[in-house]
C-alpha positions, 0 to 999 in steps of 0.5 A: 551678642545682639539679643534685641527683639526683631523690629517687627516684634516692637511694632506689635507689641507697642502698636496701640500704646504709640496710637493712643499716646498720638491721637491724644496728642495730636487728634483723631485726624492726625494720629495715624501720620504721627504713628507711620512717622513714629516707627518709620524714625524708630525703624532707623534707629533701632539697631543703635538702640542700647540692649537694656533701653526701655523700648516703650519710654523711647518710642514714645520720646519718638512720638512726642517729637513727631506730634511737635512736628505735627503741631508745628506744621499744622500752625503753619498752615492756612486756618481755613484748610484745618477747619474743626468740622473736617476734623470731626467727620473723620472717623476713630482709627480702629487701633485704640480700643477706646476710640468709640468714647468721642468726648474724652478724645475731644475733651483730651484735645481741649487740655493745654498741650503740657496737660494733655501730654503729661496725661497720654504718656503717664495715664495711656502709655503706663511710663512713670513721672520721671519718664514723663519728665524727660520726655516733656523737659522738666522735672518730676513734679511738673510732669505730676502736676500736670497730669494732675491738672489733666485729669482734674480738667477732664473730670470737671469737663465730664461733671459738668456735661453731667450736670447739663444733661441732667 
């Protein structure tokens, strides 16, 4: 007997973890494509998915791949329709409670892709190293190290506007 949760359900309950693991991937502008894609792909999908599969680890492996796709496309397309100050005047999406702290979203965005990625999935979606690891292709440790490296990043970013605003 088929005892999965109704879709709907997983869309509610993982709605702000899947926003928040793409919009630190892909950006404010692009997050909520990322999203709609996400659990459009996962819609499908779904009924296929094993009873006891980690519902989070596999929405967010969606949403790895649908922010790639992003990606990709965004570096295929004409640098002049992608200007940075589009980008900027686009406001938050209201499903990430943090969405007011514009400087960890940008400073997010400036981290090399592994960094920022091993950092959303691990720190905003809660799932452990070897999760993260299978989503990004490597092994426990890199995932770690690149977390690690992330946040070093981001808090050297934020002392040292401390230290310019001071």
């Amino acid at each position: 007997m088929d005892m999965k949760k109704p879709f709907e359900r997983i869309v509610v309950e993982h709605s702000v973890t899947v926003s928040r693991v793409c919009r630190a991937v892909v950006g404010a502008h692009d997050a909520e494509d990322a999203w709609s894609e996400t659990f459009l792909s996962a819609l499908r999908t779904y009924p296929d998915l094993p009873d006891d599969a980690n519902v989070e680890a596999w929405l967010v492996t969606i949403a790895h791949r649908k922010a790639i796709d992003i990606i990709r496309k965004q570096q295929r397309m004409d640098s002049s329709m992608m200007s940075t100050s589009d980008r900027s005047s686009i406001p938050p999406t209201s499903s990430t409670p943090s969405s007011t702290n514009h400087e960890l979203w940008d400073s997010m965005q400036s981290l090399p892709d592994k960094q920022r990625q091993a950092v959303a999935y691990h720190y905003l979606a809660g799932l452990p190293y070897l999760e993260v690891a299978r989503i990004l292709g490597g092994t426990t440790e890199a995932a770690r190290r690149a977390a690690a490296d992330g946040i070093r990043n981001l808090r050297k970013t934020f002392k040292d506007a401390e230290s310019k605003g001071a």
